[in-house]
VOPAGU-2260 file (C-alpha; in pm, 1 decimal, decimal comma):
REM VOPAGU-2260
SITE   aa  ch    i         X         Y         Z
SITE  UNK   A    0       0,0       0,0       0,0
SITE  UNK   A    1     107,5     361,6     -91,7
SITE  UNK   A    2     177,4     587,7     198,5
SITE  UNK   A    3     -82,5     831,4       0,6
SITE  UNK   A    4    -350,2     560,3      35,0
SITE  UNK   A    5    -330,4     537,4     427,5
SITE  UNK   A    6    -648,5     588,3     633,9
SITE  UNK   A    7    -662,9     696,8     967,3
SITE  UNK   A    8    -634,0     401,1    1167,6
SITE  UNK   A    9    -418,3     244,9     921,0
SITE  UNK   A   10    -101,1      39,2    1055,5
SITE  UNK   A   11     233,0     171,7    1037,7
SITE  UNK   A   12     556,6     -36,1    1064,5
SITE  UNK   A   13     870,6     108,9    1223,4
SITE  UNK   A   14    1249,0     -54,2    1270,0
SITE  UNK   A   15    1480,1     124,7    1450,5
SITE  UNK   A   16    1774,8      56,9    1325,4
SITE  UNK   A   17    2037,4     169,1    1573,5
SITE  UNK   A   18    1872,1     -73,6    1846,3
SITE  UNK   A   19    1752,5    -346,8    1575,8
SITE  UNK   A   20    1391,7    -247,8    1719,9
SITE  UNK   A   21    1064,0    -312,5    1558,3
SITE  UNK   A   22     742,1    -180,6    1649,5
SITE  UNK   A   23     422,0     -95,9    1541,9
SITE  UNK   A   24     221,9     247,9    1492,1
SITE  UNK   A   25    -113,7     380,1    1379,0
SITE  UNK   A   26    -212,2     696,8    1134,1
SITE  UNK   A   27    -423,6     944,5    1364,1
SITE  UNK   A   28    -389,9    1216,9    1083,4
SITE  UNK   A   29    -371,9    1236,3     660,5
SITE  UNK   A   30    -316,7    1536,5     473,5
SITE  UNK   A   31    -394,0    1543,1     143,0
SITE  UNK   A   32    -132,9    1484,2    -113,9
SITE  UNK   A   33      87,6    1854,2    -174,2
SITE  UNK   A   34     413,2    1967,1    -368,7
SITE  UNK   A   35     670,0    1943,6    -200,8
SITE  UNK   A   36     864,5    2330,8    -156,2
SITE  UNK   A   37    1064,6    2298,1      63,8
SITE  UNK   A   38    1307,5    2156,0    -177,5
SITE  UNK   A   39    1234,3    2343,5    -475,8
SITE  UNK   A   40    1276,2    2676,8    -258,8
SITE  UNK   A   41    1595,8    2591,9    -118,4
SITE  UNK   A   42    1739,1    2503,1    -466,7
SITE  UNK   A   43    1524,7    2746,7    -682,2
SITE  UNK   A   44    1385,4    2460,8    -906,3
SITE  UNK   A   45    1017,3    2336,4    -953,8
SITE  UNK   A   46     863,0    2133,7    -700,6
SITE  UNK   A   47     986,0    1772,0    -804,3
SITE  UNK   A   48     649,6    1555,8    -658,0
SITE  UNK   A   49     371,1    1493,1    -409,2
SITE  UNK   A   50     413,6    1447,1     -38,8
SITE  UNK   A   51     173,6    1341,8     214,3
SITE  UNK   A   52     198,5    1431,4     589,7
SITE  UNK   A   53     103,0    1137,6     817,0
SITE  UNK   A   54      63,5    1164,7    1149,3
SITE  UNK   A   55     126,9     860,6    1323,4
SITE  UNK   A   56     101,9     757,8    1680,5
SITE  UNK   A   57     375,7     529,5    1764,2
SITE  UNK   A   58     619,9     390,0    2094,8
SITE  UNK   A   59     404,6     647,6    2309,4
SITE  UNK   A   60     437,4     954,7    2078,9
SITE  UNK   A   61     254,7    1136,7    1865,5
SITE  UNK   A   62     520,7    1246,2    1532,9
SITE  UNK   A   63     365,1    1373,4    1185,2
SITE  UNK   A   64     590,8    1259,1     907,3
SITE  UNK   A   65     647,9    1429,7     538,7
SITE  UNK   A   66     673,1    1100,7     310,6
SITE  UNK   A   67     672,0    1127,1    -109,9
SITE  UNK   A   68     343,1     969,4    -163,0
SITE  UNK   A   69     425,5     686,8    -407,7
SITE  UNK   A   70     628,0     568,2    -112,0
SITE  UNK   A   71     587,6     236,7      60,9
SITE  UNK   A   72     831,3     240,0     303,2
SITE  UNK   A   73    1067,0     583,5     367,5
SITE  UNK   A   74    1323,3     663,2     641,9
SITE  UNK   A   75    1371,0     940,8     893,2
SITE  UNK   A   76    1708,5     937,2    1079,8
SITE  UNK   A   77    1778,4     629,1    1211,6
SITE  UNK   A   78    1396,4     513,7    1185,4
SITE  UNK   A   79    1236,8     312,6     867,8
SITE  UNK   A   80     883,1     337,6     850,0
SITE  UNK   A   81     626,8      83,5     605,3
SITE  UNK   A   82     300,6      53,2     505,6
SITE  UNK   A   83     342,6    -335,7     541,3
SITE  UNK   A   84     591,9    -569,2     716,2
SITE  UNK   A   85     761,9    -710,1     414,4
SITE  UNK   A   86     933,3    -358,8     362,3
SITE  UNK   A   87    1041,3    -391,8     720,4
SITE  UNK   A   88    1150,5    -726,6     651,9
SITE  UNK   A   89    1376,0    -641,6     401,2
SITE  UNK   A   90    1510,1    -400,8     594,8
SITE  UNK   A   91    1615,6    -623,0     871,7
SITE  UNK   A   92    1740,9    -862,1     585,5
SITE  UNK   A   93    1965,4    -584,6     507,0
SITE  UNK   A   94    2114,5    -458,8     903,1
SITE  UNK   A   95    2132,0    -815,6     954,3
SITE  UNK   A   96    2386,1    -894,5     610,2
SITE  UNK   A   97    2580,6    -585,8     717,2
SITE  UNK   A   98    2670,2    -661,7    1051,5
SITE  UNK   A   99    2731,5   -1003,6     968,0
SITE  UNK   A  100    2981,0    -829,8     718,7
SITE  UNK   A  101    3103,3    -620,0     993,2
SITE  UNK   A  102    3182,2    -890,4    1194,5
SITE  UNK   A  103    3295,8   -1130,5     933,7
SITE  UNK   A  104    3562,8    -868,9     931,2
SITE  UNK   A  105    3664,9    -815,1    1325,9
SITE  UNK   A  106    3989,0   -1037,9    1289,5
SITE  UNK   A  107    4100,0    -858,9    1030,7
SITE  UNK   A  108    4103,7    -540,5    1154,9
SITE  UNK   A  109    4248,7    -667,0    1438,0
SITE  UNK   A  110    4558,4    -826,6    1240,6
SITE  UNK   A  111    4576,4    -471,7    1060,3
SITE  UNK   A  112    4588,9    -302,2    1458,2
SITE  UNK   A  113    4861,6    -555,4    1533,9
SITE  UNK   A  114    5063,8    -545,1    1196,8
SITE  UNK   A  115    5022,6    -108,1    1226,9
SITE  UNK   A  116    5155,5    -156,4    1564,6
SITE  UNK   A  117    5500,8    -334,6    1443,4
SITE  UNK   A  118    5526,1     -92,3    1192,0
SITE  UNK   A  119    5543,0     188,2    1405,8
SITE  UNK   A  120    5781,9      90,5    1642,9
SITE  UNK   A  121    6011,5     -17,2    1317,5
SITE  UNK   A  122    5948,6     350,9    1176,9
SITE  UNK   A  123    5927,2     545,9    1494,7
SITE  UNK   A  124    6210,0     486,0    1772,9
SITE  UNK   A  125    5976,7     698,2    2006,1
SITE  UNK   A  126    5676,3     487,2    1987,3
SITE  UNK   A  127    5865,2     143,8    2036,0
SITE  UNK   A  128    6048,1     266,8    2338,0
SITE  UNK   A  129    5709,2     374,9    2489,6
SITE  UNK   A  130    5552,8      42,8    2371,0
SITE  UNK   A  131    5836,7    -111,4    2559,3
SITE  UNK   A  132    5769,8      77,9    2886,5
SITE  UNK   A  133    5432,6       5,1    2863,0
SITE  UNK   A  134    5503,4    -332,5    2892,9
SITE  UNK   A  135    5736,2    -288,9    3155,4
SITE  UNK   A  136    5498,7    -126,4    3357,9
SITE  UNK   A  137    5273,3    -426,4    3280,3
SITE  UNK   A  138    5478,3    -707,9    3389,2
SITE  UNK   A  139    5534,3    -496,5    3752,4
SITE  UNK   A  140    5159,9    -418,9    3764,2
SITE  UNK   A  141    5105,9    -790,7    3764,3
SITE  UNK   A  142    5420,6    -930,8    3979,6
SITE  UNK   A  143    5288,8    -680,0    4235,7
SITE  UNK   A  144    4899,2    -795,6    4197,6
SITE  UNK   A  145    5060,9   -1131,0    4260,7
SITE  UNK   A  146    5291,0   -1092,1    4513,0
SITE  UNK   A  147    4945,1    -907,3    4717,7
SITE  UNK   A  148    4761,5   -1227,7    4649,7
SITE  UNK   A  149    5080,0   -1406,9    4809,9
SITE  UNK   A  150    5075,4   -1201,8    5088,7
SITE  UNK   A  151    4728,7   -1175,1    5158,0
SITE  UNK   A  152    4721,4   -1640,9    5149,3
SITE  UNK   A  153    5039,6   -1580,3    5378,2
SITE  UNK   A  154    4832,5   -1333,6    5633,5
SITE  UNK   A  155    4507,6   -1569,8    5641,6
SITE  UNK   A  156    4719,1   -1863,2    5665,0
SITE  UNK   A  157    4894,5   -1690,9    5936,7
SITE  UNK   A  158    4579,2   -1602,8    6156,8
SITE  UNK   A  159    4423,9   -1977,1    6153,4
């Protein structure tokens, strides 16, 4: 269904794509279909095509939207809204495949952080010596965490 052919009433889908959300809405206000000039002003060119502006009650909020009215599912920010749930389908489809990508790809980058590493202590004398005090300061940090956990057996083994 056409965003221009939603009733009041009507169901309207909504992912939200930075928390891989979905939920669902309804149309409590239609306008009818308008040029869009907001657009055409900005750029001084004719208005390219119709918009409708839904108002749709959603997640406990009330937000009226400015969607082209051929549309069938649009976005705004971070949000994808649909007139049906195959749109929003798709669109988890789609985060899905990319952070499967993203992840697919996590050892690599991590190689690349290692490799860019050894590279800059072979360019960059300054860098490996503080990479090298670093893990100095380590290697203390830990005999001293372990010499307190020796210590602290020694003390309760001491008071029994």
């Amino acid at each position: 269904m056409l965003f221009k052919d939603v009733k009041i009433g009507y169901p309207i889908y909504f992912l939200d794509k930075e928390g891989a959300r979905y939920y669902q809405g309804k149309a409590v206000s239609v306008a009818v279909p308008r040029y869009d000039n907001s657009q055409a002003k900005a750029f001084g060119a004719q208005p390219t095509g119709l918009v409708v502006d839904i108002t749709i009650e959603a997640d406990g909020a009330t937000k009226t939207y400015t969607i082209p009215e051929t549309a069938t599912i649009t976005y705004a920010g971070h949000l994808v809204l649909s007139t049906d749930k195959d749109g929003i389908l798709r669109e988890v489809e789609a985060l899905k495949a990319a952070s499967e990508e993203a992840l697919s790809q996590v050892e690599r980058h991590k190689q690349a952080v290692t490799n860019c590493n050894q590279l800059m202590e072979e360019l960059n004398p300054a860098f490996a010596e503080k990479r090298a005090q670093d893990k100095r300061i380590e290697g203390i940090e830990n005999e001293v965490k372990s010499l307190g956990a020796v210590l602290r057996d020694f003390i309760n083994e001491f008071k029994k």
